[in-house]
C-alpha positions as CSV (number, residue, x, y, z in Angstrom):
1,X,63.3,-193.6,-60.1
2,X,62.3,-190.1,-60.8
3,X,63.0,-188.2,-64.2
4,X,65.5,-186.2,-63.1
5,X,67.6,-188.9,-61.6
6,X,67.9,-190.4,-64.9
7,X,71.4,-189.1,-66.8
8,X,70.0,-189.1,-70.0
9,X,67.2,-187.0,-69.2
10,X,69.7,-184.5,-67.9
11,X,71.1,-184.3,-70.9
12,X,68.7,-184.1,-72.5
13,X,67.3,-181.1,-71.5
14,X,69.0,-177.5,-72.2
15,X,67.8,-174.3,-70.8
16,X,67.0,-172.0,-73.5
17,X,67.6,-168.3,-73.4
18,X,65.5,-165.6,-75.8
19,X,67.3,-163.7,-78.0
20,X,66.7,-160.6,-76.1
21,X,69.0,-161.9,-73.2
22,X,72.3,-162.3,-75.8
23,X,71.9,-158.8,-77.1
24,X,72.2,-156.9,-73.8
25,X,75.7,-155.1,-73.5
26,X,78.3,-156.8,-71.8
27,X,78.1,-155.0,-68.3
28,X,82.0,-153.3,-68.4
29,X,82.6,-152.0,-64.6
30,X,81.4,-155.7,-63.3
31,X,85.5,-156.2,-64.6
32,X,86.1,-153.1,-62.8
33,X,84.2,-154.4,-59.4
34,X,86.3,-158.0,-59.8
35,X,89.9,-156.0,-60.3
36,X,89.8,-153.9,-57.3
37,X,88.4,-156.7,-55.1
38,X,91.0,-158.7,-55.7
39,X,93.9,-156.1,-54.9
40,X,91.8,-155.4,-51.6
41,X,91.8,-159.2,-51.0
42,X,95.5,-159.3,-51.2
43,X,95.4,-157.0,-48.0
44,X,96.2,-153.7,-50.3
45,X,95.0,-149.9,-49.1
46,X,92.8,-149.2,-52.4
47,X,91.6,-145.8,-53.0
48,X,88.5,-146.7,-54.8
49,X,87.6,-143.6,-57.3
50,X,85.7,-145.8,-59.8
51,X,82.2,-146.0,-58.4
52,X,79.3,-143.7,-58.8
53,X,78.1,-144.8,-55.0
54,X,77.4,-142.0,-52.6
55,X,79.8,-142.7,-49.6
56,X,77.5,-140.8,-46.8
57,X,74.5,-141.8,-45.2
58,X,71.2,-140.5,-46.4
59,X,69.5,-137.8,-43.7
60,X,68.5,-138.2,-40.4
61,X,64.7,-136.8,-40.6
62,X,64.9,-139.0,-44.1
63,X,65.3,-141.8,-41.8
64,X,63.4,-141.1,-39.2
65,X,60.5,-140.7,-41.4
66,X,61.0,-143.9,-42.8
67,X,60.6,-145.4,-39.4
68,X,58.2,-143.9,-38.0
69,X,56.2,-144.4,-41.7
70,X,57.2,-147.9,-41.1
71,X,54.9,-148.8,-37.9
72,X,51.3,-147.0,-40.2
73,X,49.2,-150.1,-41.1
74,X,48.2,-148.0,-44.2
75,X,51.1,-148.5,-45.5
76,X,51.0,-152.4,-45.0
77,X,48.5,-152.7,-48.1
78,X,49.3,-152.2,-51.1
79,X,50.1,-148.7,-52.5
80,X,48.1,-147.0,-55.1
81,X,49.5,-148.1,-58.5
82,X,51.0,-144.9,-59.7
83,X,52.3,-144.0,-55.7
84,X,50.6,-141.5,-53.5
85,X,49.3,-138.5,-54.6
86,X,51.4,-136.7,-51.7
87,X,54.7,-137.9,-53.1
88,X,54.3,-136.5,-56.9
89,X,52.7,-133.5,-55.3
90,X,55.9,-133.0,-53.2
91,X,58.0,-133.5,-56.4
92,X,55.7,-131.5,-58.5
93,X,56.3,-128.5,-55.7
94,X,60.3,-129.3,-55.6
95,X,60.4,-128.7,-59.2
96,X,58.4,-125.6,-58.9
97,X,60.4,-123.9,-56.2
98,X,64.0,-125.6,-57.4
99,X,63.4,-124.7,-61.6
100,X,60.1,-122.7,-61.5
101,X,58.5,-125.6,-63.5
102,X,54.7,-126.7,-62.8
103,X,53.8,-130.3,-62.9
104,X,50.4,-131.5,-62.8
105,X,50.9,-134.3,-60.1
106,X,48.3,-136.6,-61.5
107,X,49.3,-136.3,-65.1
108,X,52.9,-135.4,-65.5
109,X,54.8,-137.2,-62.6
110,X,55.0,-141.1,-63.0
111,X,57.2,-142.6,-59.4
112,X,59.2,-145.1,-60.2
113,X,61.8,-147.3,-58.7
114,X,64.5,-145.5,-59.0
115,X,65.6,-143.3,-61.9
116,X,67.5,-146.2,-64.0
117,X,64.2,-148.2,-64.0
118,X,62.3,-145.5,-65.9
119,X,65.7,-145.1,-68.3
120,X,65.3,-148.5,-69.3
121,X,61.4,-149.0,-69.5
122,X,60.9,-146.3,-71.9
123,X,63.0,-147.3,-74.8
124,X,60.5,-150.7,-74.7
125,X,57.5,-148.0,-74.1
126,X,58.3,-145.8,-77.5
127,X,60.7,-148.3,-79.7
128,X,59.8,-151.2,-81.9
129,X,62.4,-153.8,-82.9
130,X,64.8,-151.8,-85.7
131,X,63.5,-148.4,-84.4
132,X,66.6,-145.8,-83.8
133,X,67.6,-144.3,-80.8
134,X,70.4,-141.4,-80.2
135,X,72.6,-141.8,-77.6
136,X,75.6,-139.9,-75.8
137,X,79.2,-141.2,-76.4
138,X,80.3,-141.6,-73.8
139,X,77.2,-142.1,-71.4
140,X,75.3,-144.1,-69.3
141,X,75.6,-147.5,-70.1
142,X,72.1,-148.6,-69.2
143,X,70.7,-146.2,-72.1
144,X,72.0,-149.3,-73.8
145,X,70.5,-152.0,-72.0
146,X,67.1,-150.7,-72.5
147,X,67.6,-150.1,-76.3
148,X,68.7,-153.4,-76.6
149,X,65.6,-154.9,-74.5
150,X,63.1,-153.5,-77.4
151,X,65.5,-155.2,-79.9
152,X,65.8,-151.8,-81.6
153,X,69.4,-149.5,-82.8
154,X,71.3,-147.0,-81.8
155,X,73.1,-144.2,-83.2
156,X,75.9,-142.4,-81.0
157,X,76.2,-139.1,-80.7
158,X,79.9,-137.7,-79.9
159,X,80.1,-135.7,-76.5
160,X,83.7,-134.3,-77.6
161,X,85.6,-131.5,-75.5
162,X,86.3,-129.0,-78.1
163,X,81.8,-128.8,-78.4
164,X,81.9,-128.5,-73.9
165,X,81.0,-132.1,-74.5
166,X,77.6,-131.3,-75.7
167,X,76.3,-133.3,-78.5
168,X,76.2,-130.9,-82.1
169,X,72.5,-131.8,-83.7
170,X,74.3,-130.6,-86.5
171,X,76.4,-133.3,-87.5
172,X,73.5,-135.8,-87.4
173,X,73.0,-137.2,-90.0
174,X,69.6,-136.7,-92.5
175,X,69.4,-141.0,-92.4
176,X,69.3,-140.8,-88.5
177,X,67.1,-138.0,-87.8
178,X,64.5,-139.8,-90.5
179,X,64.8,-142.9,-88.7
180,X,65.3,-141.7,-85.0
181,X,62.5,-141.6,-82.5
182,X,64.0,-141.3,-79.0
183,X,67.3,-139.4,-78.1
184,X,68.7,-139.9,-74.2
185,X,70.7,-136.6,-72.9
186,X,72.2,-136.2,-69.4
187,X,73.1,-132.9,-68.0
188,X,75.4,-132.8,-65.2
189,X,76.7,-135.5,-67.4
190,X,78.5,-139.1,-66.1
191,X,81.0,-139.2,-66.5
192,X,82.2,-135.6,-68.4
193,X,80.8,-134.0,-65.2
194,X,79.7,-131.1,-67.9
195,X,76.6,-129.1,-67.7
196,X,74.2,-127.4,-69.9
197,X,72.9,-124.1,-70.4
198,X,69.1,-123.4,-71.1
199,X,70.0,-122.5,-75.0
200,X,70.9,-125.7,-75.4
201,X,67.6,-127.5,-74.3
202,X,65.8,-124.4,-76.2
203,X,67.6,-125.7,-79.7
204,X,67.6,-129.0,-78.3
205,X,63.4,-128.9,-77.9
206,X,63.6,-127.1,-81.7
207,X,65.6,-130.5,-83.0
208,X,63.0,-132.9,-81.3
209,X,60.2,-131.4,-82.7
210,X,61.3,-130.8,-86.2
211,X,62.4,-134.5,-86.2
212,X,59.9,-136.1,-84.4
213,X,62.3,-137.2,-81.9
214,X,61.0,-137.9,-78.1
215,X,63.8,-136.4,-75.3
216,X,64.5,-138.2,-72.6
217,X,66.4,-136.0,-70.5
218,X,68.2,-137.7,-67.4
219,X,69.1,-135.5,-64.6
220,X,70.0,-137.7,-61.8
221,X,72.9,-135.2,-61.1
222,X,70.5,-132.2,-61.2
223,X,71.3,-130.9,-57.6
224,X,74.6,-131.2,-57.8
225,X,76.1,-128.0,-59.4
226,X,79.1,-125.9,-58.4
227,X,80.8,-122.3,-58.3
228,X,77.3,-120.8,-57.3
229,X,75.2,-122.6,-60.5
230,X,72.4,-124.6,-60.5
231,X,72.2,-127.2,-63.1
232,X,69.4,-126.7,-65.8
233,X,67.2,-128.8,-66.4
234,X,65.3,-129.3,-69.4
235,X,61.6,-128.7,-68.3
236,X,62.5,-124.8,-68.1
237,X,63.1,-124.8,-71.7
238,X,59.9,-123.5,-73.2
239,X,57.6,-126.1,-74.9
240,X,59.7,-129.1,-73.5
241,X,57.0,-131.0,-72.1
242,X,55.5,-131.4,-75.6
243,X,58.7,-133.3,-76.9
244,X,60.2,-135.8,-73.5
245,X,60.7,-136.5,-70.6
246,X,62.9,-135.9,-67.5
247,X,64.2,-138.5,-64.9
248,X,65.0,-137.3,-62.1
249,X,65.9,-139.5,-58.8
250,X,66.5,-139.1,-55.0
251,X,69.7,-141.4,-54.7
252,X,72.4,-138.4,-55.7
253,X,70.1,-135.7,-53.9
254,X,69.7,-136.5,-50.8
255,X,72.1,-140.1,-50.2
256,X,68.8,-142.4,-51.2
257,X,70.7,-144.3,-53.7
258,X,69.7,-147.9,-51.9
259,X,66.3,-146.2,-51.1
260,X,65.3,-146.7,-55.1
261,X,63.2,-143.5,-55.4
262,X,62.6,-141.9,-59.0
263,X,60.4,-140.2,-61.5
264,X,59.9,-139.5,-64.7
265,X,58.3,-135.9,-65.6
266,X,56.7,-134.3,-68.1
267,X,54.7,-135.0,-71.5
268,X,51.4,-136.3,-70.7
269,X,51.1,-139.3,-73.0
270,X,54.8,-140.6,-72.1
271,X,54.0,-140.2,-68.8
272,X,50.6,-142.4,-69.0
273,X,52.4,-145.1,-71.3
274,X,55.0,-145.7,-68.2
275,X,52.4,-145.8,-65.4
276,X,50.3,-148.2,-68.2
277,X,53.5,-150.5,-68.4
278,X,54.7,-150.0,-64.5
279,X,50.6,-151.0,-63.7
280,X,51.8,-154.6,-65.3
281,X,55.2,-154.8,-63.7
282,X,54.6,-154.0,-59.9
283,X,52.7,-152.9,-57.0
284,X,54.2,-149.5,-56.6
285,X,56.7,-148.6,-53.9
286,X,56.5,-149.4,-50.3
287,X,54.5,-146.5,-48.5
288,X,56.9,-146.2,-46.0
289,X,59.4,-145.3,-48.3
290,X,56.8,-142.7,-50.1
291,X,56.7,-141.0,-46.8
292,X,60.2,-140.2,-46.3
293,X,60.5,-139.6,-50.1
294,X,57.5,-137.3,-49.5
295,X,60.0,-135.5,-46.3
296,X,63.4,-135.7,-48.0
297,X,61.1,-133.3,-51.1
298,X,59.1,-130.9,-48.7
299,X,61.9,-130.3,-44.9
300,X,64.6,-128.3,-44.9
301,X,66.7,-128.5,-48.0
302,X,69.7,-127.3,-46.2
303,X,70.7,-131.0,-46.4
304,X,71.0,-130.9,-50.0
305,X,73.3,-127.4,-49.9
306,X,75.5,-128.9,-47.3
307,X,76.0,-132.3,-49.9
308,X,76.9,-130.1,-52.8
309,X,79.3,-128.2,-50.2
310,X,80.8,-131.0,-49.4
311,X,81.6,-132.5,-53.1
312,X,82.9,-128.9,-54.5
313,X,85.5,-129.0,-51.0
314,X,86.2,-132.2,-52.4
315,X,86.4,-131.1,-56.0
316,X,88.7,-128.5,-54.9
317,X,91.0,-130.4,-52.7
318,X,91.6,-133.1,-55.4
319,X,92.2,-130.8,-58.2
320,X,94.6,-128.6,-55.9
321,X,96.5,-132.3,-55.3
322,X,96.1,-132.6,-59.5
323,X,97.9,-129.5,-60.0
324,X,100.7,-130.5,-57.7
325,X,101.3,-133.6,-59.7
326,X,101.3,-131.2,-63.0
327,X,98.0,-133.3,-64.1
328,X,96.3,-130.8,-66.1
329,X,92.2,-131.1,-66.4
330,X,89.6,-128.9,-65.9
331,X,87.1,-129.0,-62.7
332,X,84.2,-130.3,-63.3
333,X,80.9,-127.7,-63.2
334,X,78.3,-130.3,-62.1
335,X,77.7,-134.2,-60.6
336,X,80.4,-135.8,-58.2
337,X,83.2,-137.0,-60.8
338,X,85.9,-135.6,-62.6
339,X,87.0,-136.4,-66.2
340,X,90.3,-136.6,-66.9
341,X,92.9,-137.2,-69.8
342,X,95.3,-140.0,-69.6
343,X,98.5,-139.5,-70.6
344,X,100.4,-139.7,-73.8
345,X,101.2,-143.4,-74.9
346,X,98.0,-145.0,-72.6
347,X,95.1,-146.3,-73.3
348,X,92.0,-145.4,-70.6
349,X,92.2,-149.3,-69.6
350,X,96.1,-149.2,-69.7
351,X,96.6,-146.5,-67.8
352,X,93.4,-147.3,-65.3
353,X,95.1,-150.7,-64.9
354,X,98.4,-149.1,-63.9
355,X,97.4,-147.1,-61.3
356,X,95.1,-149.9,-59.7
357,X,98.5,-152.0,-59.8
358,X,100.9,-149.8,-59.0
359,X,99.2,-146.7,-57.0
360,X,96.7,-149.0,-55.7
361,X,94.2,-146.3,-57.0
362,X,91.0,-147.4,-58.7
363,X,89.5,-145.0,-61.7
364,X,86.8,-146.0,-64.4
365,X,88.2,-146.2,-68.1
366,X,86.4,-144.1,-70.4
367,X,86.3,-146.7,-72.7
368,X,83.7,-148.5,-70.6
369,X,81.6,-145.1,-71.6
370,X,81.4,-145.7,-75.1
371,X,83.8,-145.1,-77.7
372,X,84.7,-141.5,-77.3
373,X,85.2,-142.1,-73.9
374,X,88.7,-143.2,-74.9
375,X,91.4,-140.8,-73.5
376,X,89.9,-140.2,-70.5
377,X,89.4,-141.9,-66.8
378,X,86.7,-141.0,-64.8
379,X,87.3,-140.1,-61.1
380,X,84.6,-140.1,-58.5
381,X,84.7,-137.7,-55.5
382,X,83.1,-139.9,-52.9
383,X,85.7,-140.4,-49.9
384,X,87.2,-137.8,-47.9
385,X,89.1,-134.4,-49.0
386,X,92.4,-136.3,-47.5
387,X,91.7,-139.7,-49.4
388,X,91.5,-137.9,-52.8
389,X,94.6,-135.7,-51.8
390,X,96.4,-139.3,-51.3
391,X,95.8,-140.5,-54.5
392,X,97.0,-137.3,-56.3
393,X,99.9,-138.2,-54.1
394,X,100.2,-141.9,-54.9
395,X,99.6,-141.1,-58.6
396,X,102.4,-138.3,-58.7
397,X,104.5,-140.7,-57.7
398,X,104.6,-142.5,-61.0
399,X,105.8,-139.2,-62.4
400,X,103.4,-139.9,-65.5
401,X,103.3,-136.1,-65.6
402,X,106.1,-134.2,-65.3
């Protein structure tokens, strides 16, 4: 009889978890996912708003480069560990032309695998286990599962309407700025949708280096900007690279969301510590993918202008549709979603729930965001003008608002 056949060998033996894995947040929308799957089960129409998933396909010539990259034996080795020197040269001169920011492509550009990978490598790069780390409320819930995978704290920073949801370095307190040595920002912001102006990376860059505080700035949005503006970035704010970090990725950009393309950019010494870690981890990306990375960067960007086109006709649709329903919020300036108040005597889950149930209209409770993200839904414009002009329509009629 073999050991395993034996019951009380079975019993006998537990699997064992480390710590680590029963400190990582409870991932919130994965309730979200399981509630609107089963109303579309039942055979329901849902109008799903509460995903952060481009809904068209990624660009021809992207794709055709990827195919044709595809059928080059070089590219059925193994890459070079820190990617292609073509692909962060093509980044470096995107940044350049896009922000008028030079990169050195060998020592400020680290590819990655996607930008969320880099989000949550480099709190286990630059945090020991009790070290402090600011974050956005609300924000990006993976700036918490990379905290909490280098055991170390956070301290929230409020992202409250009456500051344009901008976090106020002010009200920090002396403890945390002592104790703090990484703080995570993200302009166009998910889920507020607000963006940043270049004084507020200038006194932002001033905070970090008074305090010793590393900036990871995450601009996955960073294309996306409306009414004629182009989102900041951070790197444009003189002396940034000597205090973080940006992240920037190809999956809002250009529809490469599946694709898994990122990097991070900027200070030297970060940027080695995440190739060192990465150089342990993997093999870097598949060179058929560098390629068409490499051609999404350097064709035509017309692509890009006729994507941001498409989400502010979107934007402007569904807020027209808002307005009909007497559902008062302000447009968003940047990203592809929409933050809007719930109305009086709901919570964000309450009122999410009731217009899954009842409008058969899927939004993401601010709650799931972080604590200040309560009394608000976020709303994603990625369907069709007419889709988001039916669920102003299905929501109106609740008459919630008038």
């Amino acid at each position: 009889m073999k050991p395993t056949d034996n019951p009380s060998y079975q019993s006998a033996f537990h699997i064992k978890p480390a710590e680590v894995m029963n400190q990582l947040p409870t991932q919130f929308f994965a309730t979200l996912v399981q509630k609107v799957n089963r109303e579309i089960n039942a055979g329901h129409d849902v109008i799903n708003l509460g995903q952060g998933n481009p809904d068209t396909p990624t660009p021809g010539h992207i794709v055709k480069a990827v195919q044709e990259a595809a059928a080059n034996p070089l590219y059925h080795k193994y890459s070079p560990f820190t990617g292609f020197s073509f692909l962060k040269e093509a980044i470096a001169k995107r940044y350049l032309e896009d922000y008028g920011v030079e990169l050195d492509p060998e020592t400020e550009v680290a590819v990655l695998f996607g930008g969320k990978t880099g989000l949550v490598q480099l709190p286990q790069i630059l945090l020991n286990p009790g070290d402090l780390c600011l974050v956005p409320d609300p924000g990006y819930p993976d700036y918490w599962s990379g905290v909490a995978l280098a055991k170390a704290e956070m301290s929230f920073m409020p992202l409250r309407k009456d500051n344009a949801f901008l976090p106020d370095f002010g009200s920090i307190s002396e403890a945390d700025r002592r104790r703090a040595k990484l703080m995570f920002l993200n302009y166009p912001n998910n889920p507020t949708s607000a963006t940043a102006p270049l004084s507020f990376y200038e006194d932002t860059v001033k905070f970090a280096a008074e305090n010793g505080i590393v900036v990871a700035s995450d601009f996955a949005y960073g294309a996306i900007g409306f009414d004629g503006q182009r989102p900041v970035s951070f790197l444009q704010a003189p002396h940034a690279k000597e205090v973080g970090v940006e992240f920037y990725t190809l999956s809002k950009t250009y529809n490469m969301a599946g694709w898994r393309v990122g990097f991070a950019l900027g200070n030297r010494e970060i940027i080695s510590m995440i190739n060192l870690l990465q150089d342990h981890i993997y093999v870097s990306l598949f060179g058929g993918i560098q390629a068409a990375a490499g051609e999404a960067l350097t064709a035509s960007q017309d692509c890009v202008y006729e994507l941001v086109k498409r989400y502010e006709s979107r934007r402007n649709a569904f807020f027209t549709g808002l307005a009909d329903i007497g559902w008062q919020a302000e447009k968003p300036g940047g990203s592809f979603f929409s933050w809007l108040p719930v109305p009086k005597g709901y919570t964000s889950t309450s009122f999410a729930d009731l217009l899954l149930q009842e409008a058969k209209v899927a939004v993401a409770p601010g709650i799931g965001f972080g604590e200040h993200g309560e009394g608000y839904v976020r709303v994603g414009l990625l369907t069709s003008e007419e889709r988001l002009q039916e669920a102003a329509r299905r929501i109106g009629e609740l008459k919630l608002f008038k």
